[in-house]
N, CA, C and O atoms as a Tripos MOL2 file, in Angstrom:
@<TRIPOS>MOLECULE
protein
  304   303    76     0     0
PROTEIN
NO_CHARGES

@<TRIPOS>ATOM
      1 N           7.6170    8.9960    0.7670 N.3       1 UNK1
      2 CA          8.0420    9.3420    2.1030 C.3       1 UNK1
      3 C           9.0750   10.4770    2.0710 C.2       1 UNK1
      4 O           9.0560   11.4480    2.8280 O.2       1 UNK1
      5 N          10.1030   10.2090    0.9740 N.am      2 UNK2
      6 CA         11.1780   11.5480    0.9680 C.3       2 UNK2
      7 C           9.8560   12.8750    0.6520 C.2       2 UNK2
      8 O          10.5040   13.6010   -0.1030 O.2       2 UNK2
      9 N           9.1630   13.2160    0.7210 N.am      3 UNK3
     10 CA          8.0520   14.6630    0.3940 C.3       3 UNK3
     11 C           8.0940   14.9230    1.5390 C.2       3 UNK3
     12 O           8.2220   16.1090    1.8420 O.2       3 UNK3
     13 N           7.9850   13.7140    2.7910 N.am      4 UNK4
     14 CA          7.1460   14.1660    3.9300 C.3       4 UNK4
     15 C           7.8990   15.2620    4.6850 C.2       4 UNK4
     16 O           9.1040   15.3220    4.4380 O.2       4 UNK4
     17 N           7.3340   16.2550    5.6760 N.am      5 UNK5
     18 CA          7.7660   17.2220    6.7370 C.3       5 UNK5
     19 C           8.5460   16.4280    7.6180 C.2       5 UNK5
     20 O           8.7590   15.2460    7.3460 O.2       5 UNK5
     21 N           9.0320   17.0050    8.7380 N.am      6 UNK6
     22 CA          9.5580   16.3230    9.8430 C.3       6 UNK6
     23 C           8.5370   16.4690   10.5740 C.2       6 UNK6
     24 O           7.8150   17.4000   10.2160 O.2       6 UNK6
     25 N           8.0980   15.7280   11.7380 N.am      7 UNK7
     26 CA          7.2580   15.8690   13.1330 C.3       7 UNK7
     27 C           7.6110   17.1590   13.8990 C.2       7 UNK7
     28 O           8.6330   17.7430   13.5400 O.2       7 UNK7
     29 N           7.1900   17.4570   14.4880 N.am      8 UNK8
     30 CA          7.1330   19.2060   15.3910 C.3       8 UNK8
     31 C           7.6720   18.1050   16.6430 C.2       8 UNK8
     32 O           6.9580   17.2100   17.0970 O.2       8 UNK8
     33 N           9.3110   18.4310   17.1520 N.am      9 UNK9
     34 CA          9.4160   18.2390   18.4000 C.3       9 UNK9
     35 C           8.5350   18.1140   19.3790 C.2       9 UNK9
     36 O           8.5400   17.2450   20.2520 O.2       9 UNK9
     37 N           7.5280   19.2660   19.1900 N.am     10 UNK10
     38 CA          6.4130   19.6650   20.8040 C.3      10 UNK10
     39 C           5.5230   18.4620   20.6670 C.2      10 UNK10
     40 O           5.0040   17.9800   21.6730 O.2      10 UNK10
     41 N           5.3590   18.0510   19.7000 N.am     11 UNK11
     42 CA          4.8450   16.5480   19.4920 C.3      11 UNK11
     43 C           4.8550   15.6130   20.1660 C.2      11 UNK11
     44 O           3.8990   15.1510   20.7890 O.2      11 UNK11
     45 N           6.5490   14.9960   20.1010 N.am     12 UNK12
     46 CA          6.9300   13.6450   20.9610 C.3      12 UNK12
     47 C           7.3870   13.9170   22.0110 C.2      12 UNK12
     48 O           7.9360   15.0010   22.2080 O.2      12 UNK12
     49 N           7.3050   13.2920   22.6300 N.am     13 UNK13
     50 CA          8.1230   13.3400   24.3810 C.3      13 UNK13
     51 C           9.2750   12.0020   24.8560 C.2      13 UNK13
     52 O           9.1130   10.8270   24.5270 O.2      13 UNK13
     53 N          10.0390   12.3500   25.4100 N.am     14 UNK14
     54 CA         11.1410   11.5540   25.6630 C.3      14 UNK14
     55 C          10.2710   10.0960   26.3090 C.2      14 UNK14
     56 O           9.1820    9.9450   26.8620 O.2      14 UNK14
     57 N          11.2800    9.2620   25.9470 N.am     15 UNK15
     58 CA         10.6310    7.9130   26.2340 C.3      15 UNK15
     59 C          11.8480    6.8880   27.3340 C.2      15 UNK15
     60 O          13.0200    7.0110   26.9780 O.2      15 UNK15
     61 N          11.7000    6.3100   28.0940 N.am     16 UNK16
     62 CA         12.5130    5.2700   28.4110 C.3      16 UNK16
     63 C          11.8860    4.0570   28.9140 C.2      16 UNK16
     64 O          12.0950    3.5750   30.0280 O.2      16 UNK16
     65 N          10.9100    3.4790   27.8010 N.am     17 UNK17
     66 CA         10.2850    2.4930   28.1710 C.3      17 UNK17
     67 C          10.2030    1.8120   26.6410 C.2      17 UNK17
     68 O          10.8170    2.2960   25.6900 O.2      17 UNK17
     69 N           9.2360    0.4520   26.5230 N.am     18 UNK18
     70 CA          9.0830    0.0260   25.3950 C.3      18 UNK18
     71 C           8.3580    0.3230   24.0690 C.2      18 UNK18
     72 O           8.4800   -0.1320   22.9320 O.2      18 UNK18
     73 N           7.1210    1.7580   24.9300 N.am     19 UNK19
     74 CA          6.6580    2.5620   24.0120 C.3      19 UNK19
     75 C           7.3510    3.2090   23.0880 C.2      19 UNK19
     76 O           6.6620    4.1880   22.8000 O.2      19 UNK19
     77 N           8.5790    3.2210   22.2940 N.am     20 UNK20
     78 CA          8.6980    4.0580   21.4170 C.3      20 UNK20
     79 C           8.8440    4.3770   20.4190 C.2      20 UNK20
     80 O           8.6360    3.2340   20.0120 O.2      20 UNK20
     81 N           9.0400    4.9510   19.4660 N.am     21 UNK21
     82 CA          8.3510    4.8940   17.4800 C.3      21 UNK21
     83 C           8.2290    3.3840   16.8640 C.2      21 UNK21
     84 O           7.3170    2.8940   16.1980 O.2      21 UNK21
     85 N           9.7810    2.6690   17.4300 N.am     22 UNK22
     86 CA         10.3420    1.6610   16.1400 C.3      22 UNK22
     87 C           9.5460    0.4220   16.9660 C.2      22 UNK22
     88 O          10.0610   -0.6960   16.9610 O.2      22 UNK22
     89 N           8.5670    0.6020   17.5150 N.am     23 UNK23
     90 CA          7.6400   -0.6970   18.6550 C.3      23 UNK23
     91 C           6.2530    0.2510   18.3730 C.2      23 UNK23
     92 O           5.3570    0.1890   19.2150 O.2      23 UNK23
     93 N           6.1440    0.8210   17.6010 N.am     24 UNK24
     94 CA          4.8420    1.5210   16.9750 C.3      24 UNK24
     95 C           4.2990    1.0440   15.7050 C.2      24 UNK24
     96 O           4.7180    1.4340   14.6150 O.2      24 UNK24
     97 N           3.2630    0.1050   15.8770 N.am     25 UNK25
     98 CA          2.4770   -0.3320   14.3420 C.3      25 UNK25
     99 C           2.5210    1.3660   13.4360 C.2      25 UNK25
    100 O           2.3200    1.1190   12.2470 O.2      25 UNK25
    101 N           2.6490    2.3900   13.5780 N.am     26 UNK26
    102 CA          2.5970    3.0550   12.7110 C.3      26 UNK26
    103 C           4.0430    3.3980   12.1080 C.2      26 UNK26
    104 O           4.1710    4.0400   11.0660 O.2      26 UNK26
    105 N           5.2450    2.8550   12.9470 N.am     27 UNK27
    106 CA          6.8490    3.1530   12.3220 C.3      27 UNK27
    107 C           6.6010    2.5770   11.1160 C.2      27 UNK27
    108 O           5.9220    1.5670   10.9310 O.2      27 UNK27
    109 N           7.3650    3.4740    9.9970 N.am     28 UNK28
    110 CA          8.1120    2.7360    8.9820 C.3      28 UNK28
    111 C           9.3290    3.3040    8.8340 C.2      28 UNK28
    112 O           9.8100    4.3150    9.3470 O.2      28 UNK28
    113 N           9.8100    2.4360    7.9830 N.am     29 UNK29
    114 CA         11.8450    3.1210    7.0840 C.3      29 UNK29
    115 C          11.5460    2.2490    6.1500 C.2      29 UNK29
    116 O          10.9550    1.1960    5.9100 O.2      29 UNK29
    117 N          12.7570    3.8590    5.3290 N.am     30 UNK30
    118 CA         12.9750    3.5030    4.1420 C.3      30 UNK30
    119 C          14.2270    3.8050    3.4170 C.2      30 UNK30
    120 O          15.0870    3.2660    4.1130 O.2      30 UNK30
    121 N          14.6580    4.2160    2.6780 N.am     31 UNK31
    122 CA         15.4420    5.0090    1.9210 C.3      31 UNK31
    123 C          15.5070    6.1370    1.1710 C.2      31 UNK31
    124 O          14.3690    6.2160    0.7090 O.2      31 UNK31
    125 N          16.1420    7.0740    0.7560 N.am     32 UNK32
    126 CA         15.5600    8.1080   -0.3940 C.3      32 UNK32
    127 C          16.8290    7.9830   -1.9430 C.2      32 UNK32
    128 O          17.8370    7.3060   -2.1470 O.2      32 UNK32
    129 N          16.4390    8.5210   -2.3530 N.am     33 UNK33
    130 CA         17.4470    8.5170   -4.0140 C.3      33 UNK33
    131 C          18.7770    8.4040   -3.4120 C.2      33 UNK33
    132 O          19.5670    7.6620   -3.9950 O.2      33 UNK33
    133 N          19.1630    8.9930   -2.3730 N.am     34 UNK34
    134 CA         20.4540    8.6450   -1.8740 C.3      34 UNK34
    135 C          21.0160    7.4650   -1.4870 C.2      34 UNK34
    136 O          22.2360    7.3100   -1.4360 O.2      34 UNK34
    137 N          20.2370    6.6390   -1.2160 N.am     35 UNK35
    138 CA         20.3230    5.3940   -0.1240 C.3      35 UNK35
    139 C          20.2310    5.9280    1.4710 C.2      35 UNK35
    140 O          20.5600    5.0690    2.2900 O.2      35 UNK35
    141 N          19.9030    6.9860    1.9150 N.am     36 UNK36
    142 CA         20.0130    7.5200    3.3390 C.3      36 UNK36
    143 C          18.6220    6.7480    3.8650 C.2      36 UNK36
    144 O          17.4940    6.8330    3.3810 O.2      36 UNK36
    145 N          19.0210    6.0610    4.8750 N.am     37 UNK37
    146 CA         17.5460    5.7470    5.6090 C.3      37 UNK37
    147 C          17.2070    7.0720    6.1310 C.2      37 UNK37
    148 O          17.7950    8.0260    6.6390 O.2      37 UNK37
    149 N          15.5680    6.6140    5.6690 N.am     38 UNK38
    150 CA         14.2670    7.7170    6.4150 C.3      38 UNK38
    151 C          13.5510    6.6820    7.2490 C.2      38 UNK38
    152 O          13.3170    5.5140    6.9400 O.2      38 UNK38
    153 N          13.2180    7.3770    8.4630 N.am     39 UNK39
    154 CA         12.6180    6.6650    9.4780 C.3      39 UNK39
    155 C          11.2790    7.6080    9.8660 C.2      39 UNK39
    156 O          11.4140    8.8170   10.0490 O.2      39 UNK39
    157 N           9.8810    6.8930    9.9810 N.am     40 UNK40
    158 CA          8.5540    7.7420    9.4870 C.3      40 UNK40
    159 C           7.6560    7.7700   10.5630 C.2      40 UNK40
    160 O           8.1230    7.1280   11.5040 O.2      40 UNK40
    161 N           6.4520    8.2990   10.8290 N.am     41 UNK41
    162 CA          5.6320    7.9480   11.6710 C.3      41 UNK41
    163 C           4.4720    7.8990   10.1950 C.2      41 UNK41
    164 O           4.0580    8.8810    9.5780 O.2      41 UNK41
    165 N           4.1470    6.4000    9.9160 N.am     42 UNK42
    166 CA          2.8920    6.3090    8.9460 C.3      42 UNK42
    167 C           1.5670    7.2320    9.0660 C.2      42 UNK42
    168 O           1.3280    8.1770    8.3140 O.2      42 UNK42
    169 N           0.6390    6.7500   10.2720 N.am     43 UNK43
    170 CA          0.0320    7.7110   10.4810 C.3      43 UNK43
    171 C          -0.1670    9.2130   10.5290 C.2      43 UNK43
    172 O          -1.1610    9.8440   10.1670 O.2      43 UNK43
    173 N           1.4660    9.8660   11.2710 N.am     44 UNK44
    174 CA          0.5630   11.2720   10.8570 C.3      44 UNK44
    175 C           1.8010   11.6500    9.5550 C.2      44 UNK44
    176 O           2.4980   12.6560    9.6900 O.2      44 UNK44
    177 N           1.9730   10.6870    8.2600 N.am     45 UNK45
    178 CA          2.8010   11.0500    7.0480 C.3      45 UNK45
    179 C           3.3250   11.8960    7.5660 C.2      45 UNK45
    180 O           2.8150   12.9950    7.3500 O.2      45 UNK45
    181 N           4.6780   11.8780    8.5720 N.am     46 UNK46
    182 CA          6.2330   12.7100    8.4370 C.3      46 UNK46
    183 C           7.0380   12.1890    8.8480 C.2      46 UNK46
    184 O           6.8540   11.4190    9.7910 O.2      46 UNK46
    185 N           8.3970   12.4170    8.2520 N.am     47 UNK47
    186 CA          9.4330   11.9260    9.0020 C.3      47 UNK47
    187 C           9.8660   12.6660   10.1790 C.2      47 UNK47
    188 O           9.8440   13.8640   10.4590 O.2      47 UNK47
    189 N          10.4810   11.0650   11.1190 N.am     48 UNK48
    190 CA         11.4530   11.4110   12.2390 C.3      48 UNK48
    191 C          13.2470   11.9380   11.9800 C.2      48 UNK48
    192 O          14.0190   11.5820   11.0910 O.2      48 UNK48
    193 N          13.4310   12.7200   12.9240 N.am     49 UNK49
    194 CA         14.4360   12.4460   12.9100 C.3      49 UNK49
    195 C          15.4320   11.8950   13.6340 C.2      49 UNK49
    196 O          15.2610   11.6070   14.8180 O.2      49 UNK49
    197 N          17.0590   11.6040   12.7330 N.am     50 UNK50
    198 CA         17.3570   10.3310   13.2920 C.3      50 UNK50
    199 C          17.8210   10.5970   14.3240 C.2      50 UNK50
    200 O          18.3930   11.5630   14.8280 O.2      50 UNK50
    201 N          17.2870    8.8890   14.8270 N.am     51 UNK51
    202 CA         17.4180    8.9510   16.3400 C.3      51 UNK51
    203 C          16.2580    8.4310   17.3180 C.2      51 UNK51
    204 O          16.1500    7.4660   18.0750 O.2      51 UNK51
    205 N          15.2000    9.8280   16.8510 N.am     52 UNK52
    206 CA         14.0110    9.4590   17.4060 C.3      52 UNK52
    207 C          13.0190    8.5400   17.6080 C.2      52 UNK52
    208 O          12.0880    8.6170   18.4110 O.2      52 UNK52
    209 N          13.2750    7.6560   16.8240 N.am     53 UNK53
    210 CA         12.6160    6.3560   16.6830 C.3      53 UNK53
    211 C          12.8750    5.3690   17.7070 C.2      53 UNK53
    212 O          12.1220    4.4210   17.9270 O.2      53 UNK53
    213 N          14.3980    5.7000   18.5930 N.am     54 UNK54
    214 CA         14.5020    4.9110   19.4310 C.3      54 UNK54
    215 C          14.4400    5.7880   21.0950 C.2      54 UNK54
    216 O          14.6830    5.2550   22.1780 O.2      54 UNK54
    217 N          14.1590    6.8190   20.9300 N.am     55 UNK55
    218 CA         13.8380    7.4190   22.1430 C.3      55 UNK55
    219 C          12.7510    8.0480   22.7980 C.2      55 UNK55
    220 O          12.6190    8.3470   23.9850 O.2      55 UNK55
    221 N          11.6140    8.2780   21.3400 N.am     56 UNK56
    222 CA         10.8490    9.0530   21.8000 C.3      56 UNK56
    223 C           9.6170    8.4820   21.1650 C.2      56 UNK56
    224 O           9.5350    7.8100   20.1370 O.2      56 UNK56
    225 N           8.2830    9.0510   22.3250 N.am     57 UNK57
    226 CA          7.0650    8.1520   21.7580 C.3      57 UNK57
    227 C           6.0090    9.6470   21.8490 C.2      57 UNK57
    228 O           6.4760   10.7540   22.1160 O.2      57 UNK57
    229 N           4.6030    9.4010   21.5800 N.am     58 UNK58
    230 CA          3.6270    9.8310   21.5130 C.3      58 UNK58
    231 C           2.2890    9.4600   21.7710 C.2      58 UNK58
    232 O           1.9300    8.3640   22.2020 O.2      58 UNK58
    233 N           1.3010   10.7750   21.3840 N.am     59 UNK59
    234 CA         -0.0590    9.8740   21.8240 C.3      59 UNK59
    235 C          -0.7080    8.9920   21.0170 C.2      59 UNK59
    236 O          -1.6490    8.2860   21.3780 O.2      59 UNK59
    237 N          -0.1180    9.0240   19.6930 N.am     60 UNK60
    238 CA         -0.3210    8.4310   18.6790 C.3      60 UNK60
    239 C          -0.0900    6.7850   18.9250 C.2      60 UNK60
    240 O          -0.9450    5.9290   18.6990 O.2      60 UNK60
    241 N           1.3030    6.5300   19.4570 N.am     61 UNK61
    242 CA          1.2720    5.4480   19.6450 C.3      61 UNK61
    243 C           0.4770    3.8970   20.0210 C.2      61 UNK61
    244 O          -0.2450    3.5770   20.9650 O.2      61 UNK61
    245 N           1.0060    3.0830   18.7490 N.am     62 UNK62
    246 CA         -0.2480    1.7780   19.7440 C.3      62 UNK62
    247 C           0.9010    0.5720   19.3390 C.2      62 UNK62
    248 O           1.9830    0.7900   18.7950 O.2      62 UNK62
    249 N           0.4200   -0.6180   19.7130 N.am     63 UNK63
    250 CA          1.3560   -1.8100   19.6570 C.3      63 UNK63
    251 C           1.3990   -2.3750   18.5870 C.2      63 UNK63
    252 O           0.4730   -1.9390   17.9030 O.2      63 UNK63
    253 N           2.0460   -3.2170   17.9810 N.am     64 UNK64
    254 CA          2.6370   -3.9110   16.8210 C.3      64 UNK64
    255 C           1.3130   -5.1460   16.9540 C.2      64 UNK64
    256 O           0.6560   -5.3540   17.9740 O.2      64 UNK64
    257 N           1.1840   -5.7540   15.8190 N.am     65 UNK65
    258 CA          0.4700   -6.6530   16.2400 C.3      65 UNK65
    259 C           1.3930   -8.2190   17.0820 C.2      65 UNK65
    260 O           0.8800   -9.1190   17.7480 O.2      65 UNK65
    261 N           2.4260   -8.0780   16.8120 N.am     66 UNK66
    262 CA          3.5530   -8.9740   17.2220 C.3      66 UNK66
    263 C           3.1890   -9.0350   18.6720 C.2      66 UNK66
    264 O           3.3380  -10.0820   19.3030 O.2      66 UNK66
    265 N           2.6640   -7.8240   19.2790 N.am     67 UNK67
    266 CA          3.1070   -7.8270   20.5240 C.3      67 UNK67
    267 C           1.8330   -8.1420   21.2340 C.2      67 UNK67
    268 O           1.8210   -8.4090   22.4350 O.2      67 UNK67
    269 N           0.3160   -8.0980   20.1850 N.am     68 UNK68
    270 CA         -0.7830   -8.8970   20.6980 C.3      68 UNK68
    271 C          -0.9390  -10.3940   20.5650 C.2      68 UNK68
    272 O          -1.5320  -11.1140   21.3680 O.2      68 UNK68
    273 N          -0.2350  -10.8400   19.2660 N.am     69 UNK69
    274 CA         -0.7370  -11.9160   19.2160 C.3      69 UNK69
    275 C           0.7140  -13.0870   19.5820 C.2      69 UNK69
    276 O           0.7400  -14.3150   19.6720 O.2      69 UNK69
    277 N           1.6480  -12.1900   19.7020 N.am     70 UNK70
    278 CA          3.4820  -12.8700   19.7180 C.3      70 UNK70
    279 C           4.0550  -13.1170   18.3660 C.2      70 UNK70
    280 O           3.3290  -13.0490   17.3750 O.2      70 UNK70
    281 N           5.2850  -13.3930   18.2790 N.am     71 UNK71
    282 CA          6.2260  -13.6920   17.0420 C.3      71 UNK71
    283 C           5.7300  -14.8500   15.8630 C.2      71 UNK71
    284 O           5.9670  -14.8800   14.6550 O.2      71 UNK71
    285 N           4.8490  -15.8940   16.8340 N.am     72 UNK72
    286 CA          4.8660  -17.1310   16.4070 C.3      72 UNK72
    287 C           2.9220  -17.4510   16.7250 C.2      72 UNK72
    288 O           2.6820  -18.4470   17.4070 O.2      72 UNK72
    289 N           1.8570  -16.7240   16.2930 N.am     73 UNK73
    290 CA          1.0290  -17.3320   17.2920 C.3      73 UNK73
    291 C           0.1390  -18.7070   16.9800 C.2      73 UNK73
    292 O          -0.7630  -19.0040   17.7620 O.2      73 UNK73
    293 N           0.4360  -19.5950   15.7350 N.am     74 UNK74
    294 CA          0.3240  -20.5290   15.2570 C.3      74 UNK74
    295 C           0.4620  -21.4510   15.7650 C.2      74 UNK74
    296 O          -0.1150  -22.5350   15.6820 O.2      74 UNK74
    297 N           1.9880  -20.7650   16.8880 N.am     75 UNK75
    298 CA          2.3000  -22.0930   18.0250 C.3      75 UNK75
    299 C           1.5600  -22.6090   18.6450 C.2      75 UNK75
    300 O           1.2310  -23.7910   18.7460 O.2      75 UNK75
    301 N           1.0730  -21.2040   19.3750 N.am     76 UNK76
    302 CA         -0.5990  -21.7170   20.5840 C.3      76 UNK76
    303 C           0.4640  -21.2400   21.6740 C.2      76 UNK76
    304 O           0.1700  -21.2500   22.8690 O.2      76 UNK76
@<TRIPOS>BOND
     1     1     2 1
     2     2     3 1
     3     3     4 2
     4     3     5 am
     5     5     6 1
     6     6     7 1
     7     7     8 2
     8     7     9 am
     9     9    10 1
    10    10    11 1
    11    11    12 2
    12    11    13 am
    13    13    14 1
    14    14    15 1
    15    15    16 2
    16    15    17 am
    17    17    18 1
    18    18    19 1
    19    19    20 2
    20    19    21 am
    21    21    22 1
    22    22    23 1
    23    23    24 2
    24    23    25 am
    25    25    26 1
    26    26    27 1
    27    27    28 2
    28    27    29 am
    29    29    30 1
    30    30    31 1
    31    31    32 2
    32    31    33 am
    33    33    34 1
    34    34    35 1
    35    35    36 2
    36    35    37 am
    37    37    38 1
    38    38    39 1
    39    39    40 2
    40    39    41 am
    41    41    42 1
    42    42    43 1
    43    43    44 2
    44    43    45 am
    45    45    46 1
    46    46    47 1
    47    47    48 2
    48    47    49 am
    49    49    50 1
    50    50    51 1
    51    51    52 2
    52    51    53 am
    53    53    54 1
    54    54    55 1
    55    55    56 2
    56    55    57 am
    57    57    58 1
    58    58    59 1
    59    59    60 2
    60    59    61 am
    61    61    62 1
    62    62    63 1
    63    63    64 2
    64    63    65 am
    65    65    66 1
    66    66    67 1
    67    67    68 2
    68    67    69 am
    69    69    70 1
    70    70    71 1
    71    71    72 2
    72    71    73 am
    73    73    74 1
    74    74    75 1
    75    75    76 2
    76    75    77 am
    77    77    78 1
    78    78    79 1
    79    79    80 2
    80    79    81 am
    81    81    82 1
    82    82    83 1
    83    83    84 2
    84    83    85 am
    85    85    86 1
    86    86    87 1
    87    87    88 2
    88    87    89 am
    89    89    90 1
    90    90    91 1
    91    91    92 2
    92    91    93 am
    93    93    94 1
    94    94    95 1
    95    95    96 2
    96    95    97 am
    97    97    98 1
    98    98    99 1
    99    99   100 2
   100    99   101 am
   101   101   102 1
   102   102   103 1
   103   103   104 2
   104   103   105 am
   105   105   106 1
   106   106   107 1
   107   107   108 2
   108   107   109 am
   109   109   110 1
   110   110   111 1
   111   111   112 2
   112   111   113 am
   113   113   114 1
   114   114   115 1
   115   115   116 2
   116   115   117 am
   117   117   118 1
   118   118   119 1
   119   119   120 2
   120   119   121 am
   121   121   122 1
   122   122   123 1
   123   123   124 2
   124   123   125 am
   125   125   126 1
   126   126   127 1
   127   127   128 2
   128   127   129 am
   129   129   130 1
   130   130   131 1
   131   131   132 2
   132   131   133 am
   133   133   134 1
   134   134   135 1
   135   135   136 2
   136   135   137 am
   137   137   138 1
   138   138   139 1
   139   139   140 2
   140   139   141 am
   141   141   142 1
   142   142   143 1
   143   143   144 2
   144   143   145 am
   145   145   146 1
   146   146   147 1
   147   147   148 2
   148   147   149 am
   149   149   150 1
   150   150   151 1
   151   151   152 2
   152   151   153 am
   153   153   154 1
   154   154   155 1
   155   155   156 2
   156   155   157 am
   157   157   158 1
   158   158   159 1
   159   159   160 2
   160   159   161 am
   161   161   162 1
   162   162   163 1
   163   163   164 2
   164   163   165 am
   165   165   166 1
   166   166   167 1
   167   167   168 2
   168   167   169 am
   169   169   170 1
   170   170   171 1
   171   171   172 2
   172   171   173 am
   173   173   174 1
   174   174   175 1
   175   175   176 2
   176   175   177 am
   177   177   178 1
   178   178   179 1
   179   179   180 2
   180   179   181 am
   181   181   182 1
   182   182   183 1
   183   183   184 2
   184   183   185 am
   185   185   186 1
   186   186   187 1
   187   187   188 2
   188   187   189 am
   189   189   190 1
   190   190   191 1
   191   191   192 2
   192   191   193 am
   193   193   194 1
   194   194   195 1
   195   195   196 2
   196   195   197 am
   197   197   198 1
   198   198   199 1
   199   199   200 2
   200   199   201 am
   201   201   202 1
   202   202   203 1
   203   203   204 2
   204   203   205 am
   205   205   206 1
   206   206   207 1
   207   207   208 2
   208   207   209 am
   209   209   210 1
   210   210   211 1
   211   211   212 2
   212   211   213 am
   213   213   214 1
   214   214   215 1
   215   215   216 2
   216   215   217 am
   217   217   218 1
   218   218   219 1
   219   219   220 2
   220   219   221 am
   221   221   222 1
   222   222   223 1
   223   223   224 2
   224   223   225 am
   225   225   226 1
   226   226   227 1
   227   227   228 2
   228   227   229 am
   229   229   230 1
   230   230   231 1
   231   231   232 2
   232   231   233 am
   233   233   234 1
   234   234   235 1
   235   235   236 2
   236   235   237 am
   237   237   238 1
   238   238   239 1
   239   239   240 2
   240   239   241 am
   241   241   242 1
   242   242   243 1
   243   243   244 2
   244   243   245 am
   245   245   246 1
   246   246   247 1
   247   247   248 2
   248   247   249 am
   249   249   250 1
   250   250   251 1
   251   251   252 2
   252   251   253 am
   253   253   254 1
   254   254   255 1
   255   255   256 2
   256   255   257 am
   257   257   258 1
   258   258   259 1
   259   259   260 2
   260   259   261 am
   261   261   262 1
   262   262   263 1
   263   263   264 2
   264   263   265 am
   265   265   266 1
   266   266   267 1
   267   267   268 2
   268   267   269 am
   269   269   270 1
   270   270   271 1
   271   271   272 2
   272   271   273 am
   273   273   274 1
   274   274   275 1
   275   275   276 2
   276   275   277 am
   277   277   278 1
   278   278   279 1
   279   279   280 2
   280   279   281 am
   281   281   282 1
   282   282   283 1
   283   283   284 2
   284   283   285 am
   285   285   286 1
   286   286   287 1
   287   287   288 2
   288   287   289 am
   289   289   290 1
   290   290   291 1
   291   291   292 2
   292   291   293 am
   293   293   294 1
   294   294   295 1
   295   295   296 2
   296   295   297 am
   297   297   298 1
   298   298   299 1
   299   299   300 2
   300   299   301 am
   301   301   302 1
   302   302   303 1
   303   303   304 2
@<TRIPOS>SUBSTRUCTURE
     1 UNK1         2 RESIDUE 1 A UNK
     2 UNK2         6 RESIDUE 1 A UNK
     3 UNK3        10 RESIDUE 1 A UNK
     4 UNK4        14 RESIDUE 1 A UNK
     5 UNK5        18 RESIDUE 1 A UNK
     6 UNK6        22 RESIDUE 1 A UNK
     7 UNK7        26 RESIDUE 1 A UNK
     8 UNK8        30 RESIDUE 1 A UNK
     9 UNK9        34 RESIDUE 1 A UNK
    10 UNK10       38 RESIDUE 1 A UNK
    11 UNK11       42 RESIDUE 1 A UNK
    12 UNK12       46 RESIDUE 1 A UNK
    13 UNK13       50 RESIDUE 1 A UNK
    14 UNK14       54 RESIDUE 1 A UNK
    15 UNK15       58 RESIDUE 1 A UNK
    16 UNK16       62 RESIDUE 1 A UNK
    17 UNK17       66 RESIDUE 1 A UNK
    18 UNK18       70 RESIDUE 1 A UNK
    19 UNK19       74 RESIDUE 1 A UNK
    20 UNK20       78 RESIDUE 1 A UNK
    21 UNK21       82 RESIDUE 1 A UNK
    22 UNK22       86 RESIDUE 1 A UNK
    23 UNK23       90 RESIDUE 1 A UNK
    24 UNK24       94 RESIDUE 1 A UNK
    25 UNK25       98 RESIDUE 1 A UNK
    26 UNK26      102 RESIDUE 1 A UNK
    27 UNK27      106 RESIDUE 1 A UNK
    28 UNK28      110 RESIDUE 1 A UNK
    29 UNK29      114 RESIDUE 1 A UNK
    30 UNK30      118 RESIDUE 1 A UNK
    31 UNK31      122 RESIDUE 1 A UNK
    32 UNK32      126 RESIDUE 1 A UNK
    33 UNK33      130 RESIDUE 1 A UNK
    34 UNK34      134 RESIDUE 1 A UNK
    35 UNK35      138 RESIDUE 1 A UNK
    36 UNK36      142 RESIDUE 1 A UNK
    37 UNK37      146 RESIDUE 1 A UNK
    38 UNK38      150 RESIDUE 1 A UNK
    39 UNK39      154 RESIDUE 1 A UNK
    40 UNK40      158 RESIDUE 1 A UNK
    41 UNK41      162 RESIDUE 1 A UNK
    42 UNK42      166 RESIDUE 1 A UNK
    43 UNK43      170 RESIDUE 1 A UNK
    44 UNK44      174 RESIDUE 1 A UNK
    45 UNK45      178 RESIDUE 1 A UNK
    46 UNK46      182 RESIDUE 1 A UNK
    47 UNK47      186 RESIDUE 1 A UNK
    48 UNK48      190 RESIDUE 1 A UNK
    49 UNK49      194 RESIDUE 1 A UNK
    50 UNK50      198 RESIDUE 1 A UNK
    51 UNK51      202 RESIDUE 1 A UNK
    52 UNK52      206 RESIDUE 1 A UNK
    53 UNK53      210 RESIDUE 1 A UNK
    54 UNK54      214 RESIDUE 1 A UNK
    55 UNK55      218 RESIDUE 1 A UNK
    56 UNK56      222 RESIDUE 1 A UNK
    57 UNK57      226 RESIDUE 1 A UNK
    58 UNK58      230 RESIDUE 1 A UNK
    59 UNK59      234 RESIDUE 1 A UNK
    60 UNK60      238 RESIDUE 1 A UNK
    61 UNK61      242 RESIDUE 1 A UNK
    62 UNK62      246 RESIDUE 1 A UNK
    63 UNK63      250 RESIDUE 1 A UNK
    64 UNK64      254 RESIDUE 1 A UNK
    65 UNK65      258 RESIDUE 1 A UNK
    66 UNK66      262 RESIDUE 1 A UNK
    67 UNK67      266 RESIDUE 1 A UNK
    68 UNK68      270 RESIDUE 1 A UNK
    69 UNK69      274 RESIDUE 1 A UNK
    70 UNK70      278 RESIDUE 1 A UNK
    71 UNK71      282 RESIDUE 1 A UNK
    72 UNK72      286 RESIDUE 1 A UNK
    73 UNK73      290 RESIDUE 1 A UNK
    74 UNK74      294 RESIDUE 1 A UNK
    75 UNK75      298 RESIDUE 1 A UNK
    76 UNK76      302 RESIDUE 1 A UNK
């Protein structure tokens, strides 16, 4: 993940809803040789930058599976 590019701003668009990176089955984080968290969009392999993960979404975006099936769905 430390190789990857950053995302092209013209990319994402401001968000103020629940759509956005870190509520995206494709978010990940990580770390690099530094210990600095990197925060990613899996799908198109690049990093965000920080920040963006909690403000901004795309067309890329889709839901967690958490959020189809819930936290717990064993419960019923």
């Amino acid at each position: 993940m430390e190789e990857w590019s950053y995302v092209d701003e013209r990319e994402l668009s401001n968000c103020r809803c629940s759509s956005v990176c870190v509520a995206c089955q494709h978010f990940r984080h990580g770390v690099d040789q530094h210990c600095r968290t990197l925060v990613a969009c899996n799908i198109r392999q690049q990093l965000l930058q920080q920040g963006q993960h909690l403000t901004k979404t795309c067309k890329l975006w889709a839901p967690t599976w958490q959020s189809t099936a819930g936290w717990a769905p064993e419960m019923g």
